[in-house]
C-alpha positions in Angstrom: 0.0 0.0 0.0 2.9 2.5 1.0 4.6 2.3 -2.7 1.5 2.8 -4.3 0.3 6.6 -2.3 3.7 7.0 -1.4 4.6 8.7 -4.8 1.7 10.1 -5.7 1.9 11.5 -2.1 5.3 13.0 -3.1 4.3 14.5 -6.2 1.4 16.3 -5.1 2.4 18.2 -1.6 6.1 18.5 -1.2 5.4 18.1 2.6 4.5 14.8 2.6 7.5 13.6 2.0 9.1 15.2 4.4 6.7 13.8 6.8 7.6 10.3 5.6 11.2 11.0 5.7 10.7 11.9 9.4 9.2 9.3 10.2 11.5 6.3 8.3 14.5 8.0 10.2 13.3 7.2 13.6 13.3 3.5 12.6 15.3 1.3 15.0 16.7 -2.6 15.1 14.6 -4.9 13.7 13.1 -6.2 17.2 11.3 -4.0 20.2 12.8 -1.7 22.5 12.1 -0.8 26.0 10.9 2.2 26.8 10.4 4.2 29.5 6.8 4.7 31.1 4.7 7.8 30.0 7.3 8.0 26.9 5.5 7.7 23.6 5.4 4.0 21.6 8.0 4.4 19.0 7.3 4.0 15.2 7.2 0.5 14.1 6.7 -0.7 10.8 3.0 -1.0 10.2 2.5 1.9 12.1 4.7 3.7 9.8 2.3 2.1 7.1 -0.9 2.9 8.7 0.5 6.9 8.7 1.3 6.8 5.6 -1.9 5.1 4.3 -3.8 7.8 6.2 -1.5 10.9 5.1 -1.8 9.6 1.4 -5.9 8.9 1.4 -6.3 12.7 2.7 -3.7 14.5 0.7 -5.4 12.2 -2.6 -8.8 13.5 -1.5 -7.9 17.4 -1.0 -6.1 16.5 -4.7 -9.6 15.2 -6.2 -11.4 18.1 -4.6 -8.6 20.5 -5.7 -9.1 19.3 -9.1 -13.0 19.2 -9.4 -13.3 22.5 -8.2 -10.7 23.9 -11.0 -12.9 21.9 -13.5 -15.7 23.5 -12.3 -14.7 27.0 -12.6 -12.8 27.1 -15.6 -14.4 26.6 -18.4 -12.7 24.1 -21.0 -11.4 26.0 -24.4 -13.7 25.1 -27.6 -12.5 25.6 -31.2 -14.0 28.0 -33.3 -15.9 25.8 -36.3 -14.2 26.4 -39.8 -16.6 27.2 -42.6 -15.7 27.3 -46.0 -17.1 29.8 -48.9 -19.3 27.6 -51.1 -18.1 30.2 -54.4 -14.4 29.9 -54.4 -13.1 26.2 -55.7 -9.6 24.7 -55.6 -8.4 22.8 -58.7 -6.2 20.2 -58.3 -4.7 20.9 -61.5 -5.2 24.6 -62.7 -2.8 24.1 -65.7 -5.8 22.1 -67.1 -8.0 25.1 -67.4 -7.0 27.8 -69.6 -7.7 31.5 -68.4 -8.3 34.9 -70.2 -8.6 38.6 -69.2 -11.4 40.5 -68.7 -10.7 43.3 -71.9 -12.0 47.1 -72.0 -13.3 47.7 -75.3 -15.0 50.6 -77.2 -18.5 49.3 -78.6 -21.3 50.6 -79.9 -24.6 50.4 -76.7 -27.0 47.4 -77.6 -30.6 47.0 -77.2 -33.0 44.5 -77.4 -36.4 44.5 -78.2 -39.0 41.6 -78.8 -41.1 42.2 -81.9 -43.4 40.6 -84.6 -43.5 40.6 -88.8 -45.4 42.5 -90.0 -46.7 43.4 -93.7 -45.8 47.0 -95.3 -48.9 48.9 -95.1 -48.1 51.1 -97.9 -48.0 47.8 -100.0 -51.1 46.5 -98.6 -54.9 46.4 -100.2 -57.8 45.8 -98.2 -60.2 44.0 -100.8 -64.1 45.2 -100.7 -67.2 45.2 -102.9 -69.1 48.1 -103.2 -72.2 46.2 -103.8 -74.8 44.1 -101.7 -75.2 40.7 -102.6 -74.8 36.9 -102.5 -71.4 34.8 -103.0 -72.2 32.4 -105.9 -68.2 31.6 -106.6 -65.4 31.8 -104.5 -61.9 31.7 -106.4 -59.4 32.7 -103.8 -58.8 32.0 -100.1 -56.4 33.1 -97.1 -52.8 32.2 -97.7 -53.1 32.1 -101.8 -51.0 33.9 -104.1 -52.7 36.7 -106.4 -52.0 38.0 -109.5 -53.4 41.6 -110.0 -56.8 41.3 -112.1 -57.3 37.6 -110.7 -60.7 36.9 -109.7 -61.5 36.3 -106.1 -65.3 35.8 -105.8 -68.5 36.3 -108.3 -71.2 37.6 -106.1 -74.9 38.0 -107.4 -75.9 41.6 -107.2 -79.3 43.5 -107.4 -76.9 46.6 -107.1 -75.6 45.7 -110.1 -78.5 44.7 -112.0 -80.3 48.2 -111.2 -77.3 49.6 -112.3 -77.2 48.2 -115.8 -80.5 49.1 -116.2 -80.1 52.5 -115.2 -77.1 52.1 -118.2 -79.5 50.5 -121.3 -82.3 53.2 -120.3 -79.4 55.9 -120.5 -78.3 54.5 -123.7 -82.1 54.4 -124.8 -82.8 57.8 -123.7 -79.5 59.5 -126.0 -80.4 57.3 -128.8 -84.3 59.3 -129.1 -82.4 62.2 -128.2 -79.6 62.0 -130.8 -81.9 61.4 -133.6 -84.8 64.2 -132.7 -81.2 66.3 -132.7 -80.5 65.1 -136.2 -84.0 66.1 -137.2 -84.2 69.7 -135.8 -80.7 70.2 -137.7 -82.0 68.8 -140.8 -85.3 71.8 -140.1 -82.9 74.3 -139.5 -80.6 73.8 -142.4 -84.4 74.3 -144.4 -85.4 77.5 -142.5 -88.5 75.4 -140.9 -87.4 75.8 -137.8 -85.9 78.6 -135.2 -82.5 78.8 -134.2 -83.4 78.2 -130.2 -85.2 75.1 -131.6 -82.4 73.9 -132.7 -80.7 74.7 -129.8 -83.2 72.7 -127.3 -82.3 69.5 -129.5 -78.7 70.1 -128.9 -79.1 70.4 -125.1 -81.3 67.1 -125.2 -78.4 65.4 -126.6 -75.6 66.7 -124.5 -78.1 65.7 -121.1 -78.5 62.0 -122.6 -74.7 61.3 -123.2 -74.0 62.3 -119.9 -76.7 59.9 -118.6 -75.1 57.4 -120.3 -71.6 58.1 -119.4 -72.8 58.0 -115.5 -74.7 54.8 -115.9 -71.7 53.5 -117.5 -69.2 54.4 -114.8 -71.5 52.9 -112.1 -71.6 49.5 -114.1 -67.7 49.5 -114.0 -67.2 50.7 -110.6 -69.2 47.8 -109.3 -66.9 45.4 -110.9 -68.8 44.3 -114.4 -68.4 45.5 -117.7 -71.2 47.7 -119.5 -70.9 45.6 -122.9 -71.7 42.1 -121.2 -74.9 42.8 -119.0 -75.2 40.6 -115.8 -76.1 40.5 -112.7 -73.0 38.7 -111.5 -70.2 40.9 -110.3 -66.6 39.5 -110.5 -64.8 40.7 -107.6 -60.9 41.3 -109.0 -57.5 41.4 -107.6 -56.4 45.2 -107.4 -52.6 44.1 -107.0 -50.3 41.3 -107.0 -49.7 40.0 -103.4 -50.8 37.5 -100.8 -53.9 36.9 -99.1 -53.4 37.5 -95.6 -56.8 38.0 -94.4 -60.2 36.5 -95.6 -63.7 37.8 -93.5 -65.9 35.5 -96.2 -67.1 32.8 -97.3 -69.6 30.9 -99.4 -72.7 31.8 -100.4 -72.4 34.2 -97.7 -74.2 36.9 -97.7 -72.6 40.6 -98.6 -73.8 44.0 -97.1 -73.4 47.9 -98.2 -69.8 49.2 -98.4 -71.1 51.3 -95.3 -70.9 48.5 -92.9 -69.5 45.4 -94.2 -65.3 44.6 -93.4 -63.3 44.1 -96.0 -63.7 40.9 -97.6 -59.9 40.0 -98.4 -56.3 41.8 -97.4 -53.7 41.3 -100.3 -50.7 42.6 -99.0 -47.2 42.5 -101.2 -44.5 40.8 -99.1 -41.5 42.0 -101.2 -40.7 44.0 -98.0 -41.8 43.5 -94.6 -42.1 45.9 -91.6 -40.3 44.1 -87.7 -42.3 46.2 -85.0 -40.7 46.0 -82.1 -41.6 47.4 -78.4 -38.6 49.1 -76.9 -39.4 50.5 -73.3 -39.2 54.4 -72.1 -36.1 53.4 -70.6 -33.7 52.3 -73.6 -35.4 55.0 -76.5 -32.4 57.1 -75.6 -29.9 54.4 -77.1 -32.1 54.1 -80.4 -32.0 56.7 -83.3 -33.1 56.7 -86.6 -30.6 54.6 -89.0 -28.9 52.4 -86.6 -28.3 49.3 -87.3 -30.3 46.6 -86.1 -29.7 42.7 -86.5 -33.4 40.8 -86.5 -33.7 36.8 -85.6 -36.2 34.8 -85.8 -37.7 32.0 -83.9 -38.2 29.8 -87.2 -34.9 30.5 -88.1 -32.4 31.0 -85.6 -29.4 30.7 -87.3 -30.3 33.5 -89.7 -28.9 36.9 -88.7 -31.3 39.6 -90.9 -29.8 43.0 -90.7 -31.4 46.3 -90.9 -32.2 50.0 -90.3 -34.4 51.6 -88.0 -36.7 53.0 -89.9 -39.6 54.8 -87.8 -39.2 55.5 -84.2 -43.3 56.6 -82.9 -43.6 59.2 -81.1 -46.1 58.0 -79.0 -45.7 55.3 -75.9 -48.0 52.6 -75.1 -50.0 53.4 -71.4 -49.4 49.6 -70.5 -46.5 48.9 -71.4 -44.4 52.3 -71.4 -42.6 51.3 -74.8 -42.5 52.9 -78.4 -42.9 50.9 -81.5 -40.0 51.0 -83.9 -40.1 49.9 -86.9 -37.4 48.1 -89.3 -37.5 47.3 -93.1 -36.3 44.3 -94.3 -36.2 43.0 -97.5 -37.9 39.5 -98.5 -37.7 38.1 -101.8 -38.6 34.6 -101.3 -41.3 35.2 -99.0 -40.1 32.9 -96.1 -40.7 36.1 -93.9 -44.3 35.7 -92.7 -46.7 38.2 -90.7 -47.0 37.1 -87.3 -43.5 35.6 -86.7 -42.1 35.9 -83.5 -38.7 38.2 -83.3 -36.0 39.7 -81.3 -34.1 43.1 -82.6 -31.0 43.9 -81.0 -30.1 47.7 -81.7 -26.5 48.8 -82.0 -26.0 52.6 -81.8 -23.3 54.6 -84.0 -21.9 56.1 -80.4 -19.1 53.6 -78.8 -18.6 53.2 -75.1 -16.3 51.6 -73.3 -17.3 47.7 -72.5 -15.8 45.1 -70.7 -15.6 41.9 -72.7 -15.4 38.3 -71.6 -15.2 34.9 -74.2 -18.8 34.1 -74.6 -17.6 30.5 -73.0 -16.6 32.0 -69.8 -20.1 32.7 -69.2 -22.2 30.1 -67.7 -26.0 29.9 -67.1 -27.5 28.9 -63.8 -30.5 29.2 -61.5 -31.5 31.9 -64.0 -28.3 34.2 -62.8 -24.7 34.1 -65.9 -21.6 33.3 -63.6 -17.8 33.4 -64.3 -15.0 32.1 -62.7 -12.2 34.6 -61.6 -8.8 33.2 -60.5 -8.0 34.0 -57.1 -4.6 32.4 -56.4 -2.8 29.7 -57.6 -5.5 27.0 -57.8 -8.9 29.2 -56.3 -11.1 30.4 -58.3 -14.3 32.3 -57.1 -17.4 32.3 -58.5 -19.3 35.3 -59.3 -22.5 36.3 -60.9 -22.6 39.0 -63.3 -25.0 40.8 -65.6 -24.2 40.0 -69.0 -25.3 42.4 -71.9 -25.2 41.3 -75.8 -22.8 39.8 -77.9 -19.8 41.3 -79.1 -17.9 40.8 -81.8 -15.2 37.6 -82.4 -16.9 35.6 -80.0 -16.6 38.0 -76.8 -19.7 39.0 -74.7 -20.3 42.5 -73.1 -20.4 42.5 -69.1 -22.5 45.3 -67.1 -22.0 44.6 -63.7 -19.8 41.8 -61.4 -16.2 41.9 -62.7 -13.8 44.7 -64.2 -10.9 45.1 -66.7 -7.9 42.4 -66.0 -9.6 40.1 -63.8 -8.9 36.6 -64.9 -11.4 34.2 -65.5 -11.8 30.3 -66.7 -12.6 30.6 -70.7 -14.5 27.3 -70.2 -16.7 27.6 -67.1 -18.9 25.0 -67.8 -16.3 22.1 -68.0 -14.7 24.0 -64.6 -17.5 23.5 -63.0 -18.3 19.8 -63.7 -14.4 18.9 -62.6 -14.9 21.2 -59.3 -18.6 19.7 -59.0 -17.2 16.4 -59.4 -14.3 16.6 -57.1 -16.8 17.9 -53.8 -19.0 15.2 -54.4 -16.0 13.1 -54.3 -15.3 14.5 -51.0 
């Protein structure tokens, strides 16, 4: 028992070990002693022990205590936990990924504007009849191609027929009237008859070819022709063009020009109109004769380029916008009213623009991101605002990075390695 307190004794209060020390030294021979009475029983061997035991059980316990109460009152040091930025990436091999720097450029301002085809209203014909009546033939529908004189639609008139009665009653009336002139002439050459006679006749005449002249323009202005008489009216193509709106059918009936729509729209699509909506906020950057570059949603490889032509001078309430208005050409017709477009505007002034490869751009969670080298194999990632495409390849950035900053050329392939690697993790 003594070797085992003993030197934990020892270690903990320097005074016990004296007190042992003490006590060993008084140690005698090996057998008992007399001593005299009243003197005190000297230290024998297992009382040494027993003092020991006792010195080393209290001096263990005032350790224990000693210790608890430290524990207690001093609190035991935590580590602060290490977070790490989500945006900035370490690549394992950055030699892998090739880099490029942000550029400052002088380009012209861009603006984009969604828009629709439209037909050239100066080249478009809205198609009526200026009779009432019955469709008994129709010749032409939406979407045909029209030659100018083409007949549309035969409609049965009563317009038409009154009108060429009106015509053979005219013709009837200057016939009498012509010959009862030829008669008083013949009078007057004879001296039968007075000069004011003579005169009367003439006036008959002149009254009756007039008739006839306006009963003949009626007949053609309602679409027949004075020398075949018929009730039928042949409705006819006024131009050359495409039918790009139909409001009849057959057999259908026809009212007054007063309040009946037009019965066909030919419109020429040689040259079409793109009528964009461009907000309050970007009419500034768009003048007349800049250059504009037009796609299309059937054709999105195609690049149409063209000249702002119009700018209105009115806004929309709703939508605070301005329609502007582009002329393209379109000799093989594949531009079609209606289609779906997107104008981007470039204006003759140049700014300065910073200019990333178009590769170093990548799309996600509907924010564009780059990634900037930071250090020898970080990179951070960082959204930007991208603006429109710039020439060789490069895209224009608004906001997020600034001129010299280096960033990944291929961000998308960056970001599968780096996505692949912290999964791996």
């Amino acid at each position: 028992m003594k070797e085992v307190f003993l030197p934990a004794i020892m270690h903990l209060v320097p005074e016990g070990r004296l007190i042992v020390a003490r006590r060993f030294q008084r140690r005698g021979a090996s057998g008992p002693t007399a001593r005299p009475v009243g003197t005190p029983e000297p230290l024998t061997q297992n009382r040494e022990s027993r003092i020991v035991v006792y010195i080393s059980v209290g001096f263990l316990c005032a350790a224990l205590m000693t210790a608890v109460a430290c524990s207690t009152n001093t609190p035991a040091a935590t580590k602060p936990p290490v977070t790490l930025d989500p945006d900035v990436f370490t690549a394992d091999h950055p030699e892998l990924f090739k880099t490029a720097k942000a550029e400052l450029r002088k380009l012209p301002t861009q603006v984009t504007a969604n828009g629709t085809v439209s037909p050239d209203v100066n080249r478009t014909i809205h198609v009526t009849s200026l009779s009432a009546g019955r469709v008994v033939d129709l010749k032409a529908k939406l979407g045909d191609t029209v030659q100018k004189g083409q007949t549309l639609l035969v409609i049965s008139s009563p317009d038409l027929a009154g009108a060429f009665a009106d015509y053979q009653k005219a013709k009837a009336d200057e016939a009498l009237s012509h010959k009862a002139l030829d008669r008083a002439q013949m009078l007057y050459d004879r001296g039968a008859i007075a000069t004011k006679d003579l005169e009367v006749a003439q006036d008959a005449e002149d009254k009756a070819k007039v008739d006839v002249e306006t009963a003949d323009h009626h007949v053609r202005i309602l679409g027949a022709d004075p020398a075949n008489p018929s009730p039928l009216i042949e409705l006819k193509a006024p131009v050359s063009g495409a039918i790009v709106e139909q409001n009849v059918a057959g057999a259908e009936g026809i009212k007054s020009l007063d309040n009946t729509p037009n019965l066909f729209t030919i419109a020429n699509l040689s040259e079409v109109w793109v009528v964009c909506d461009v907000f309050e906020n970007d009419l500034g950057e768009v003048h007349l004769g800049d250059a504009a570059e037009i796609r299309l949603n059937a054709f999105p490889d195609r690049v149409l380029k063209g000249r702002v032509a119009d700018i209105s001078r009115v806004l929309d309430p709703n939508t605070r916008s301005a329609k502007v208005r582009i002329v393209l050409p379109n000799p093989d017709g594949s531009l079609r009213p209606g289609m779906f477009s997107v104008a981007t505007f470039r204006s003759r002034k140049l700014t300065d623009r910073i200019v990333v490869p178009s590769t170093a751009i990548m799309r996600l969670h509907d924010k564009d991101w780059v990634f900037r080298k930071e250090g020898a194999n970080q990179f951070r990632k960082i959204a930007i605002v991208a603006d429109g495409l710039a020439p060789d390849g490069m895209q224009e950035i608004r906001e997020g990075i600034k001129a010299g900053d280096e960033v990944v050329t291929n961000a998308l392939e960056f970001s599968t390695e780096v996505a692949e690697k912290r999964a791996g993790e």
